[in-house]
C-alpha positions as CSV (number, residue, x, y, z in Angstrom):
1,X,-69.0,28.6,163.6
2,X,-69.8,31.6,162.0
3,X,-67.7,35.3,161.8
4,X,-68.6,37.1,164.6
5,X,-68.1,36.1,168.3
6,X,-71.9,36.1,169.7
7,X,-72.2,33.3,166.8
8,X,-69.7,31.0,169.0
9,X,-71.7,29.2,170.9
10,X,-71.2,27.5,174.4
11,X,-70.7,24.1,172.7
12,X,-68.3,25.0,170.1
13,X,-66.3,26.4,172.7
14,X,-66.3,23.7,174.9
15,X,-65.1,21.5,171.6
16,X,-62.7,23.6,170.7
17,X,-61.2,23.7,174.5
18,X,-61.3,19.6,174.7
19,X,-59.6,19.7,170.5
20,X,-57.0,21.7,172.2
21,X,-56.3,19.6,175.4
22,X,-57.5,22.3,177.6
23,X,-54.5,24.6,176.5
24,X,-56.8,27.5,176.7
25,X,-59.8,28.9,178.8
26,X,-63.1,29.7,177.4
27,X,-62.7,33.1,177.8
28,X,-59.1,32.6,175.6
29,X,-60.7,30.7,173.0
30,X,-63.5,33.5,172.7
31,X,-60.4,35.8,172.1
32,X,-58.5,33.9,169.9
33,X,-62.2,33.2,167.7
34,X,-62.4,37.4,167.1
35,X,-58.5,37.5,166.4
36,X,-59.4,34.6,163.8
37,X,-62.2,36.4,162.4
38,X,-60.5,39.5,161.7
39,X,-58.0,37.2,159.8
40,X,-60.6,35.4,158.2
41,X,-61.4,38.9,155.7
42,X,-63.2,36.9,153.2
43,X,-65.6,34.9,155.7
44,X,-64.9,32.0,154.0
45,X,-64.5,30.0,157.8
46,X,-60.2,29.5,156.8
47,X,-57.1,31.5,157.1
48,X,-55.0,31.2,154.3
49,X,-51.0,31.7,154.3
50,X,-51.4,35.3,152.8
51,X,-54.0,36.5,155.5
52,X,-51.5,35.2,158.1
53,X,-48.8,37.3,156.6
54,X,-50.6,40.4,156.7
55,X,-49.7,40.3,160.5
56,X,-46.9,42.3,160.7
57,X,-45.1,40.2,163.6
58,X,-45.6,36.6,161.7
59,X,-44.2,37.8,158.6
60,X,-41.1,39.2,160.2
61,X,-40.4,35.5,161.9
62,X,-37.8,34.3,160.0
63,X,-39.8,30.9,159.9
64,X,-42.4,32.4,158.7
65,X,-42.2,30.5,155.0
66,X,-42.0,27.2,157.2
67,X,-44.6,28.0,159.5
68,X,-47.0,29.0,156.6
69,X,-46.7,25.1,155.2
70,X,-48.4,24.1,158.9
71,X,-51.2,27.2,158.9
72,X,-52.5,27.7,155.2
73,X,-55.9,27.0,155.1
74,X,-56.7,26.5,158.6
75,X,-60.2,26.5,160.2
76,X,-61.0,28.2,163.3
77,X,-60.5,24.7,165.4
78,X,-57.2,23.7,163.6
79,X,-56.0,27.3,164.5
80,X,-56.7,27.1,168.1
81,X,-54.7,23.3,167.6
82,X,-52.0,25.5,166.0
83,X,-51.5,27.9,168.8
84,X,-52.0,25.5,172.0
85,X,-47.9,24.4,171.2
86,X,-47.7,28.2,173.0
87,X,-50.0,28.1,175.5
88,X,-48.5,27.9,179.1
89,X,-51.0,25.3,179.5
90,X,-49.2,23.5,176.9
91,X,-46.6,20.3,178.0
92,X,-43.6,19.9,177.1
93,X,-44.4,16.8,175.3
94,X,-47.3,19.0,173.2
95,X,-44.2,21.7,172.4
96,X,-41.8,19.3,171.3
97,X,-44.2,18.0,169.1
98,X,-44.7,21.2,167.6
99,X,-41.2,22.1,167.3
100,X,-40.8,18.6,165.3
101,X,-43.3,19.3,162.6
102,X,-41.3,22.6,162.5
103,X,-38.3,21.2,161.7
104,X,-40.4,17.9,159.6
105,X,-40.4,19.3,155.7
106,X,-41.7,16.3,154.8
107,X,-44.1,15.6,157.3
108,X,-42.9,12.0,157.5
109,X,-42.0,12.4,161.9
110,X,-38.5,12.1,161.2
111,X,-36.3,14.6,161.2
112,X,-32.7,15.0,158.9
113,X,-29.9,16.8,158.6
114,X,-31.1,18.8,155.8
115,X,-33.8,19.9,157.6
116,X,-32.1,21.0,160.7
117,X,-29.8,23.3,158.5
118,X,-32.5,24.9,156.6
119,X,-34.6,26.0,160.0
120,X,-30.6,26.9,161.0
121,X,-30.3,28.8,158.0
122,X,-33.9,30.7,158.3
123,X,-32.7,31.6,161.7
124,X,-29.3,32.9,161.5
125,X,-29.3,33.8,157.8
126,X,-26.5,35.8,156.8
127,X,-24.2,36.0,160.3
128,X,-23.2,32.6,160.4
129,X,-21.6,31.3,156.8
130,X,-22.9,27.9,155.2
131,X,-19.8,25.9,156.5
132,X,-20.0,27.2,159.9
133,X,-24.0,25.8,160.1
134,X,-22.7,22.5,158.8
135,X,-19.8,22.4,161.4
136,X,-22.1,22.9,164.3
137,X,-24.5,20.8,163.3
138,X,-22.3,17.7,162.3
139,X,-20.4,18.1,166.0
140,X,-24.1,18.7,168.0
141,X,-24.8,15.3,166.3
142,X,-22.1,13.2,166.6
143,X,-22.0,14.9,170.3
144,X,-26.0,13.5,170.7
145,X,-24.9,9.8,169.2
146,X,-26.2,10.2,165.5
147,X,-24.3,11.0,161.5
148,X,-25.5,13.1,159.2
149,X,-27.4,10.4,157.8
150,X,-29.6,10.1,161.4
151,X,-32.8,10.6,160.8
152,X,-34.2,11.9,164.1
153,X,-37.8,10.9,165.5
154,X,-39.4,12.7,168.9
155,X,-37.0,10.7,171.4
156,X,-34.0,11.5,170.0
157,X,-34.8,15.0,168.6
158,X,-35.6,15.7,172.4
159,X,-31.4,14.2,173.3
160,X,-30.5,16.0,170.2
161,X,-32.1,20.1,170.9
162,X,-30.4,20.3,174.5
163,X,-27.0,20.2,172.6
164,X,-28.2,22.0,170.1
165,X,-29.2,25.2,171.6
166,X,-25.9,25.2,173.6
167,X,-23.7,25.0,170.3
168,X,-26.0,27.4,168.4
169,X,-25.2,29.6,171.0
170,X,-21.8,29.5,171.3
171,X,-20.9,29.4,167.7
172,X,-23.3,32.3,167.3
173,X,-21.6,34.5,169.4
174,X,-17.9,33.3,168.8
């Protein structure tokens, strides 16, 4: 796949669109393939974490730093990948997957406590203290069934984000 959109062919496409479970239409993936070229400022056929930054509404997410761990060095097909989690298209199933290697560090498909309050702390930063993270994290938890010494995997992170959301919000606007 080369750097402009007339060198995407029909095939490509078509692969792309079955790599990405049908999250996107042709005419989408088209789309996203200039977007990706215009990121891709050296040619060299991958996005790397500081070409993803230069777009000003990724490097104001406050999970930016973690999200640039999943996209650094992507290729065009791994970028579409990538992006299907936000698709409409996309399942629930798909999103929670996504949402998991979010909150994974390690990578390993299990999630601890340690991770959950970092991704709490790169979302609330400085409104809600250290201690106050770490109280609404240990209740949401023993709420859900699991310690701080859980270590979450897709079925029980699924259990485990309907409580969380509803403390997060009501401790973040206590």
């Amino acid at each position: 796949m080369g750097n402009t959109s007339s060198m995407l062919t029909q095939y490509d496409i078509e692969e792309v669109q079955q790599h990405c479970n049908n999250a996107f239409s042709q005419q989408e993936i088209v789309s996203l393939y200039e977007r990706f070229c215009q990121l891709d400022r050296n040619g060299g056929g991958f996005v790397s974490g500081e070409e993803f930054l230069s777009v000003p509404e990724f490097a104001v997410n406050p999970l930016s730093q973690r999200l640039l761990t999943m996209l650094d060095g992507l290729n065009f097909k791994e970028f579409v990948a990538f992006l299907s989690a936000f698709s409409p298209r996309a399942t629930v199933q798909q999103k929670i997957e996504f949402i998991v290697k979010v909150y994974d560090s390690d990578g390993n498909g299990k999630v601890t406590f340690n991770d959950m309050l970092d991704v709490l702390h790169d979302l609330t930063g400085q409104f809600i203290s250290e201690h106050q993270r770490e109280q609404v994290l240990t209740k949401v938890l023993e709420e859900a069934g699991y310690t701080k010494e859980s270590l979450l995997v897709m079925s029980d992170f699924v259990k485990f984000l309907a409580l969380y959301s509803h403390y997060f919000w009501k401790a973040y606007h206590a």
